[in-house]
C-alpha positions, 0 to 999 in steps of 0.5 A, a space after each residue: 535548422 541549427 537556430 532550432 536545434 539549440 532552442 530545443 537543446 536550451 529547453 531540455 536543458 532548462 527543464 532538467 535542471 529545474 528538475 522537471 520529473 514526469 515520472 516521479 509526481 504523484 496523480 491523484 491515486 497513485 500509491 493508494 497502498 503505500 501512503 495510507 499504511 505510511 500514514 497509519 504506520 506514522 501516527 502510530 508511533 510514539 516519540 520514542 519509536 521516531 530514531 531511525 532504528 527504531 522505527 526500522 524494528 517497528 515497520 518489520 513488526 507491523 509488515 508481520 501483521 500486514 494482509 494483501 495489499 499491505 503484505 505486498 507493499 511490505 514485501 516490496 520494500 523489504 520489510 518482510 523475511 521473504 523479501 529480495 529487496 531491501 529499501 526499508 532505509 528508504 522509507 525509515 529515514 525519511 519518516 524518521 526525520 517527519 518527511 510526510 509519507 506522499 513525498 517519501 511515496 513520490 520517493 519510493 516511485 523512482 526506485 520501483 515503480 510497483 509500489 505506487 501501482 498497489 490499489 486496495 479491492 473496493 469495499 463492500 457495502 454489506 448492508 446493501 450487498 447480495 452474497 450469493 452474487 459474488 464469486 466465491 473467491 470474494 467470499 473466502 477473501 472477506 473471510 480470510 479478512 476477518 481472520 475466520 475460516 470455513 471448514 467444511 464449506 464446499 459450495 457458495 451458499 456454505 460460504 455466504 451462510 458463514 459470512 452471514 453467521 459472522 458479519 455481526 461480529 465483524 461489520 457495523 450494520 
């Protein structure tokens, strides 16, 4: 009885001090939000943006233009004005010393699990798409993407014939 007790306790022990996390690695799909912006954000730095503070400044600039799901990543880290939380720190440091964004992702897992549960919506197809078959909640959110608006629409088809009206401006057929 005591013999496996203490195998079991020399197991735990071992892998905790090998530093054996379930939680914190990342599976194929987790932080879908937060890596792609990290990444987009990362290559669009100049040398000069790459200090810390800097890089602080420039996040908040670019979390002001983030939409969705990158909105909400932003908030969750507190790089928006109406966040509750500020993490920011976790995220420039890191970046600012050419930590790649999976690992500062895998990072920002263990102090809130939120943000690696962000998915992007699948993107539609629109050559193959039929509108009048989504809901109209779709139709105003790829509107609301293409910073377009629809006054005056009520019904569905309004929807689908301004989308239809726009999609050469915005998609490439």
């Amino acid at each position: 009885m005591f013999g496996a007790r203490r195998h079991l306790l020399a197991v735990v022990t071992l892998l905790v001090a090998l530093g054996w996390q379930t939680e914190a690695k990342l599976k194929e799909g987790d932080c879908e939000v937060c890596i792609k912006f990290l990444t987009k954000f990362v290559d669009g730095l100049t040398e000069e943006d790459k200090s810390m503070e800097k890089m602080e400044i420039k996040l908040r600039q670019t979390c002001k233009e983030a939409k969705r799901r990158e909105n909400r990543f932003c908030y969750y880290i507190g790089a928006t004005e109406d966040a509750a939380t500020g993490i920011v720190n976790e995220v420039t440091r890191p970046l600012s010393s050419s930590v790649p964004p999976e690992r500062v992702c895998e990072k920002l897992k263990k102090l809130d699990s939120q943000i690696c549960e962000l998915r992007y919506e699948k993107q539609i197809d629109f050559k193959n798409v039929d509108l009048s078959k989504l809901r109209v909640k779709d139709l105003k959110n790829i509107l609301n993407d293409w910073d377009e608006t629809c006054k005056g629409c009520v019904e569905k088809r309004d929807f689908v014939q301004r989308i239809e009206e726009l999609k050469h401006k915005h998609v490439e057929l």
